[in-house]
N, CA and C of each residue as an Amber inpcrd file, in Angstrom:
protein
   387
   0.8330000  -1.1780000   0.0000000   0.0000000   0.0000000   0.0000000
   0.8840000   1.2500000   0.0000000   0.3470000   2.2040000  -0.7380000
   1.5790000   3.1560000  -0.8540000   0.5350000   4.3130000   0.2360000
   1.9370000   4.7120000   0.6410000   1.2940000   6.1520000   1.8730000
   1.0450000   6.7880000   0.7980000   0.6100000   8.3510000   1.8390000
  -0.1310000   9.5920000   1.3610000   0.9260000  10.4570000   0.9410000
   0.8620000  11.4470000   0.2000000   2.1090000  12.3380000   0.1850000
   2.3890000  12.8610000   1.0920000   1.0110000  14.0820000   2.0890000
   2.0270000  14.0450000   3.2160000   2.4930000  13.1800000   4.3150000
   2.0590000  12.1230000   4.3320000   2.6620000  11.2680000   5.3180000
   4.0330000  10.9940000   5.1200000   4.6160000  10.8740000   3.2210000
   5.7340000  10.2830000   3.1530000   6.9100000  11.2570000   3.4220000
   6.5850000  12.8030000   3.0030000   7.4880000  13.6570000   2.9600000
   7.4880000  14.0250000   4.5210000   6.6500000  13.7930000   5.3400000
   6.5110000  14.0740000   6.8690000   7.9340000  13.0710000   6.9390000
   7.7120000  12.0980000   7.0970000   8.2570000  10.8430000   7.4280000
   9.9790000  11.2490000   6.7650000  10.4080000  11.4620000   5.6430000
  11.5000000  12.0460000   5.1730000  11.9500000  13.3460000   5.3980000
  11.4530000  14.1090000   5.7160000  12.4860000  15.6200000   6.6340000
  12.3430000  15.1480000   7.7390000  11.5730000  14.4600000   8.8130000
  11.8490000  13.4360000   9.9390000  13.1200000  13.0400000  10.2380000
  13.4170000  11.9560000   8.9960000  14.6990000  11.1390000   8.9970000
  15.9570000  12.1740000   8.6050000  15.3070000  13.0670000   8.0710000
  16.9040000  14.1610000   7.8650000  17.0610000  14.7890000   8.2880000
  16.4560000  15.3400000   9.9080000  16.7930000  15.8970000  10.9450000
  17.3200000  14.7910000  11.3800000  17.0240000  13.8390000  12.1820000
  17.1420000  12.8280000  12.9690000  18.5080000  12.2200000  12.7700000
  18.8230000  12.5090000  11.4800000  20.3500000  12.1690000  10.7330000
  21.5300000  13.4720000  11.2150000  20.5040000  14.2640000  11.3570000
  21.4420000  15.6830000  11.5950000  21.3650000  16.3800000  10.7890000
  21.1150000  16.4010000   9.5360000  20.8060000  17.1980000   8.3860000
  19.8970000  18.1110000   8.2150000  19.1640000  18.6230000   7.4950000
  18.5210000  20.1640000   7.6840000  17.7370000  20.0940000   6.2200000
  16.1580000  19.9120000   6.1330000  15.2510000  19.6770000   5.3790000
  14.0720000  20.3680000   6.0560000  13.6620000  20.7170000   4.5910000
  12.2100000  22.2850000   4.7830000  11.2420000  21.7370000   3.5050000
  10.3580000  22.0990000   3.5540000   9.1750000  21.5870000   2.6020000
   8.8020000  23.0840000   2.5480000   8.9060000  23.6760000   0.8660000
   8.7770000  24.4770000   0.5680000   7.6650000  25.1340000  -0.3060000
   6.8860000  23.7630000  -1.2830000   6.0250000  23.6330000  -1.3140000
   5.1130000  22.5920000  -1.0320000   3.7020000  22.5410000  -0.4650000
   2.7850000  21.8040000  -0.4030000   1.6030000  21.4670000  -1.6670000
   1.9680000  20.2300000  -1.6480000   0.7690000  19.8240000  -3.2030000
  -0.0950000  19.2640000  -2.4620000  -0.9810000  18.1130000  -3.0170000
  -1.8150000  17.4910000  -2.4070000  -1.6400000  16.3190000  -1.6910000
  -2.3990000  16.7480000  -0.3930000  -2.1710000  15.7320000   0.7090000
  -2.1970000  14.0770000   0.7210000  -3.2550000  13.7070000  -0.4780000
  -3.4560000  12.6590000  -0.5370000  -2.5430000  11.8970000  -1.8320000
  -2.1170000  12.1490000  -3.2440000  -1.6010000  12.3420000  -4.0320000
  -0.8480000  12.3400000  -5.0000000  -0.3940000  14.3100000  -4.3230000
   0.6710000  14.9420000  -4.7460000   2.0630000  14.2330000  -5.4640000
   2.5360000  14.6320000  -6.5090000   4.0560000  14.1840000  -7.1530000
   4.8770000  14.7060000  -5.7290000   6.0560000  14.1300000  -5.4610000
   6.9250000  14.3860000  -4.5630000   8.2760000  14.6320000  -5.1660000
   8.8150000  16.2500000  -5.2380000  10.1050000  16.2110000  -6.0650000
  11.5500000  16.3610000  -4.3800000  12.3510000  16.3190000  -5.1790000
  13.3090000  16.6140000  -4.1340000  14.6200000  17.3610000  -4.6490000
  14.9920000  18.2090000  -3.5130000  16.0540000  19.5460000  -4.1360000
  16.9250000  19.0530000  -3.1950000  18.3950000  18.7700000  -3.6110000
  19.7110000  18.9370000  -2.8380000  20.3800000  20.2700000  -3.3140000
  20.5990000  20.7580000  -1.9030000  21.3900000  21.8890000  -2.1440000
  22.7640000  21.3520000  -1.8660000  23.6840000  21.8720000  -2.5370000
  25.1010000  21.1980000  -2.5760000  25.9280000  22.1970000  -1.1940000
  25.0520000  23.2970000  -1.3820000  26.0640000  24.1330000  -0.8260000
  27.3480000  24.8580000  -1.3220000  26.9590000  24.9650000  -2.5740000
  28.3440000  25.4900000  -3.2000000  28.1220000  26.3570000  -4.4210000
  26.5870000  26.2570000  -4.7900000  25.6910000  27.0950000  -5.8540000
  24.9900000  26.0690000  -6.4770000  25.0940000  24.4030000  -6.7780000
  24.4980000  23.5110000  -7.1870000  23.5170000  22.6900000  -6.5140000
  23.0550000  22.3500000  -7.3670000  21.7040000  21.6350000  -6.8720000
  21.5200000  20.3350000  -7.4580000  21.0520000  19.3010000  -6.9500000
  20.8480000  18.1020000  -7.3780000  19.3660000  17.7020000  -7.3920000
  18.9260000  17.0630000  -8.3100000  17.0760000  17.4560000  -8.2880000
  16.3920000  16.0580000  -8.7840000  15.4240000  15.6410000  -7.8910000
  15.1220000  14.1840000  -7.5660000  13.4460000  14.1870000  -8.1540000
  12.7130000  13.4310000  -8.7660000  11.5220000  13.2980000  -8.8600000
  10.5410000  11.5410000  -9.2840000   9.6800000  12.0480000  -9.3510000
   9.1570000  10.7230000  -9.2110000   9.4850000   9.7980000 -10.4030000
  10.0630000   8.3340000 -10.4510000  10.2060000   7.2960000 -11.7390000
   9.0270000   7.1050000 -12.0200000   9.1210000   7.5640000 -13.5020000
   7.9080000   7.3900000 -14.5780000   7.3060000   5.4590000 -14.3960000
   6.0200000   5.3670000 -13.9720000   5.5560000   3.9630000 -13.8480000
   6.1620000   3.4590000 -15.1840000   6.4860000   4.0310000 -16.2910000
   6.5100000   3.1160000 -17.2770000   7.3690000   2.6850000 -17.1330000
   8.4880000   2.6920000 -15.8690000   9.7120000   2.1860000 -16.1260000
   9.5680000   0.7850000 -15.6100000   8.6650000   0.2730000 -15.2360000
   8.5340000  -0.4630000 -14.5070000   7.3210000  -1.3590000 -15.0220000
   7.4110000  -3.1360000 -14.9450000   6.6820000  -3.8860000 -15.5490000
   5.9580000  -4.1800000 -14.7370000   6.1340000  -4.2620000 -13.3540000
   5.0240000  -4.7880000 -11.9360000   5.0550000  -3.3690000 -11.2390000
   4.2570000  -2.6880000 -10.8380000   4.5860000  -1.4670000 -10.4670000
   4.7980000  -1.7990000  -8.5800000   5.9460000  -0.8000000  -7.8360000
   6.3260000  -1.0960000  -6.8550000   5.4360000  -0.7950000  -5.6740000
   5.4250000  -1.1610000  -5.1210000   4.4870000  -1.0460000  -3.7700000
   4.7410000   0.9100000  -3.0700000   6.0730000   0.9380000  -2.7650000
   6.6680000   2.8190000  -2.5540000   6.5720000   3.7020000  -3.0930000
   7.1150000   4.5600000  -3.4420000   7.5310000   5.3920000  -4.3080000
   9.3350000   5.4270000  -4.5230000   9.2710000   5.7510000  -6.0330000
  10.6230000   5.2610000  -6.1690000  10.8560000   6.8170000  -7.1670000
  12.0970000   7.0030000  -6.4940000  13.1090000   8.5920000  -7.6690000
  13.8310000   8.0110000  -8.7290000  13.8980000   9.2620000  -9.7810000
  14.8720000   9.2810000 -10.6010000  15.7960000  10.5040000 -10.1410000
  16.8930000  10.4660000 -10.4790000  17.3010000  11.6230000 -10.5940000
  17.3980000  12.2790000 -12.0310000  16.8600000  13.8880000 -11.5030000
  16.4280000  14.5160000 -12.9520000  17.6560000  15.4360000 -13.3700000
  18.0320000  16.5860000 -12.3000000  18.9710000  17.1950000 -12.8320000
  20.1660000  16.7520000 -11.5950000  21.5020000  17.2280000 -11.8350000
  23.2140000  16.5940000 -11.1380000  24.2110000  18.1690000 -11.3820000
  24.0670000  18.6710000 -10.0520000  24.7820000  19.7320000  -9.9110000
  24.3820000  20.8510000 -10.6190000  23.3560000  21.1130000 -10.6990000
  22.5280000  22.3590000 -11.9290000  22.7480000  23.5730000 -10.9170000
  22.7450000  24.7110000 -11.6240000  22.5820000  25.9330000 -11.4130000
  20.8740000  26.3450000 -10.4610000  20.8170000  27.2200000 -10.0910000
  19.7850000  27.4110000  -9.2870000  18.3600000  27.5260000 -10.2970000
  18.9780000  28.2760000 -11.6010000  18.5850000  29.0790000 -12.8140000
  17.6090000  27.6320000 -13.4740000  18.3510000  26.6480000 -13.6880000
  18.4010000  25.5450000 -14.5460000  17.0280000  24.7680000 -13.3690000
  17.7620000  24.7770000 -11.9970000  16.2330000  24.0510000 -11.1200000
  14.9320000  24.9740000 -11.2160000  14.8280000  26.0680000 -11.2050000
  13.6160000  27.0420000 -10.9490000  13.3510000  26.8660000 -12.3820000
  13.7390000  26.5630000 -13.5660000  13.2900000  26.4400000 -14.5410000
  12.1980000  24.6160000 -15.2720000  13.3320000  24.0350000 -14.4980000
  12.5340000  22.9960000 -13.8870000  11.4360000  22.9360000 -13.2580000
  11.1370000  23.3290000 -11.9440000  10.2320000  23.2910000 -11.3050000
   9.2700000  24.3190000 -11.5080000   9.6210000  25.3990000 -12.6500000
   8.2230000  25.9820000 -13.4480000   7.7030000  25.0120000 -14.3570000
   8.4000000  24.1980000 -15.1550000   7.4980000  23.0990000 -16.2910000
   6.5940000  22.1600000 -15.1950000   7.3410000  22.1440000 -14.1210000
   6.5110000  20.7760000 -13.5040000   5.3140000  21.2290000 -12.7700000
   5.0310000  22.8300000 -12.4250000   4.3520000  23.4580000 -11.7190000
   3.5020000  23.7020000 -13.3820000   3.3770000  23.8130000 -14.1850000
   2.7180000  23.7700000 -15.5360000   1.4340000  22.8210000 -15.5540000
   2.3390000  21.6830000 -15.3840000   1.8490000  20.4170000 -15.7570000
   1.0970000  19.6230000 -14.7380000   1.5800000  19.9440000 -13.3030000
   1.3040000  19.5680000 -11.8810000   1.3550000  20.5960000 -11.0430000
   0.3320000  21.4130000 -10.9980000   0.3350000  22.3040000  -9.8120000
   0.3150000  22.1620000  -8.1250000  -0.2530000  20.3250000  -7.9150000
  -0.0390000  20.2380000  -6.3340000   0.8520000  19.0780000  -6.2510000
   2.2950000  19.7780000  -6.9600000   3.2880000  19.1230000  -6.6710000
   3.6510000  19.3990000  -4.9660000   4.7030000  18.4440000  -4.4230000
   5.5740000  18.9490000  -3.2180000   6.9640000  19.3010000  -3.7860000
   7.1660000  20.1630000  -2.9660000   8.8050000  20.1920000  -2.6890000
   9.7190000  19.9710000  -1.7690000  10.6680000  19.1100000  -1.7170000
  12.0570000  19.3770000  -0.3010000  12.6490000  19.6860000  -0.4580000
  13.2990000  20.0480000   0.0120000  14.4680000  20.9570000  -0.0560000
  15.5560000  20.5760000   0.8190000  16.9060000  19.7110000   0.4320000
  17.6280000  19.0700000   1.6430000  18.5580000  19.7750000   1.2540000
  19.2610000  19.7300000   2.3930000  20.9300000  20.4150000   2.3790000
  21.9360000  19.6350000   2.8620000  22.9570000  18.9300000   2.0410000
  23.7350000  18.3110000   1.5640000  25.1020000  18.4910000   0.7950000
  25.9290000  19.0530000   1.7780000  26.9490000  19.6420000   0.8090000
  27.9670000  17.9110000  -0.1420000  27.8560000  16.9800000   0.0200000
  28.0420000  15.8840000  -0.6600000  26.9020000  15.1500000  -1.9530000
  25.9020000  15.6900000  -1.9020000  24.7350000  15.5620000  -2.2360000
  24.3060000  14.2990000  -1.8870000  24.8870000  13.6090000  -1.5030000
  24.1970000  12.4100000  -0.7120000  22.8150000  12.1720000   0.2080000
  21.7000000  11.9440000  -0.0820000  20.7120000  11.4670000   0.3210000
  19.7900000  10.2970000  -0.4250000  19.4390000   9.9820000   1.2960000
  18.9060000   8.8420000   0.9700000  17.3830000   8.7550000   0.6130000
  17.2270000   8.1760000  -0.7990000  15.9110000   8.0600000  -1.2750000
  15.7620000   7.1770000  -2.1050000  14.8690000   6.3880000  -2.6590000
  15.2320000   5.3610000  -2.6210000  14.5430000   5.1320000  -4.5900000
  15.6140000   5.0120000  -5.1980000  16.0260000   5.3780000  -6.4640000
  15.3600000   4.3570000  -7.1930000  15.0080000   4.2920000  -8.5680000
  14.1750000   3.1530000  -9.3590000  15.3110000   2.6250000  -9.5970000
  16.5130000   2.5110000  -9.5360000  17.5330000   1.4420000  -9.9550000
  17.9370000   0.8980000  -8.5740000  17.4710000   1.2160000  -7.6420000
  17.9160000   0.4930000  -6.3600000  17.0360000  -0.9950000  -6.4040000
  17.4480000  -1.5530000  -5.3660000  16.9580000  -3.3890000  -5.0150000
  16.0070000  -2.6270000  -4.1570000  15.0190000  -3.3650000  -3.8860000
  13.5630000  -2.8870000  -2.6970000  14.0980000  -3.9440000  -1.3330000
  14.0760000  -3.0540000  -0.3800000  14.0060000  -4.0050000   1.0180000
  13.4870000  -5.0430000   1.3190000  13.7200000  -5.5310000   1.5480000
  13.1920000  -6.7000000   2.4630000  12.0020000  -6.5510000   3.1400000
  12.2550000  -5.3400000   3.9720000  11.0380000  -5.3690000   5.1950000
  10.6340000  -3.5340000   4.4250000   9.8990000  -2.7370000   3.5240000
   9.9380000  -1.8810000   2.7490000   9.5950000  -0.5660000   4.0860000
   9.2370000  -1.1110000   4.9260000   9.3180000   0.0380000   6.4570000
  10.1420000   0.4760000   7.1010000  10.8510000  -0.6700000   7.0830000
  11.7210000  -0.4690000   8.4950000  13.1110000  -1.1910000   7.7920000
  14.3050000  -0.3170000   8.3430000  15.7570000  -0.9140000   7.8290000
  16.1220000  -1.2730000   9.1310000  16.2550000  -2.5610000   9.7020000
  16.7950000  -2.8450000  11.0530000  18.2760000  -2.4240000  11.0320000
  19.2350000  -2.5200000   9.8570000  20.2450000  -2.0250000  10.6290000
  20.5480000  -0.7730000  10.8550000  19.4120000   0.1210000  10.2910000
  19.9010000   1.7120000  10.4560000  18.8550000   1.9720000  11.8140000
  17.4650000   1.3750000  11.8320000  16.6740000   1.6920000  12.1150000
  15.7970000   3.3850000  12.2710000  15.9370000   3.2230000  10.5980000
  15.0720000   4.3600000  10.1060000  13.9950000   4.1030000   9.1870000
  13.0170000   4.8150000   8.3260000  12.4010000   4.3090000   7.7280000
  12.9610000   4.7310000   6.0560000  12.3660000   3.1170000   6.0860000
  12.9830000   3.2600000   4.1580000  11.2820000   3.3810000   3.5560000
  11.5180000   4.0030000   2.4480000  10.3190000   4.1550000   1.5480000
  10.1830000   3.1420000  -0.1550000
């Protein structure tokens, strides 16, 4: 069963405080829903920019939600230009906004393997999506 949007993005700036990291939801789409995109700030003027894997990529569709990554170190110019086409097309998108000067975060990518237990990671004990 796949959660709600805001339950999932609740649940993910959760885990990236809790990590120590520093995540803001900047816009709100729809609660029940909503596309879920995601912004790494690099901290250095770049941005790394995450959004939802197109179902077609996929022959059994997954139980979560699963990212692609869309843009890799872009200009601020290049994301706000982005996230006007997607605000076009999807107006109750979400947004996050993580800060990451490695751009490393964890989300859980359409080329990744799916968990085992798709809730709970016992050895981190955080939640995977």
């Amino acid at each position: 069963m796949r959660v709600t949007s805001d339950f999932f993005v609740s649940a993910l700036v959760r885990r990236i405080f809790n990590g120590g990291g520093f995540a803001a939801v900047s816009k709100r789409g729809a609660p029940e829903a909503g596309a879920v995109f995601v912004s790494v700030d690099r901290l250095d003027g770049t941005y790394d920019f995450y959004g939802p894997a197109p179902q077609s990529m996929f022959s059994d569709l997954p139980d979560g939600r699963l990212f692609e990554r869309v843009l890799l170190q872009a200009d601020r110019e290049m994301l706000a230009d982005r996230l006007q086409k997607e605000g076009r097309m999807d107006p109750d998108y979400w947004l996050v906004e993580i800060e990451a000067r490695d751009g490393q975060v964890e989300l859980p990518l359409a080329t990744d393997e799916p968990a085992a237990d798709p809730t709970m990671d016992p050895g981190k004990g955080v939640f995977r999506f």
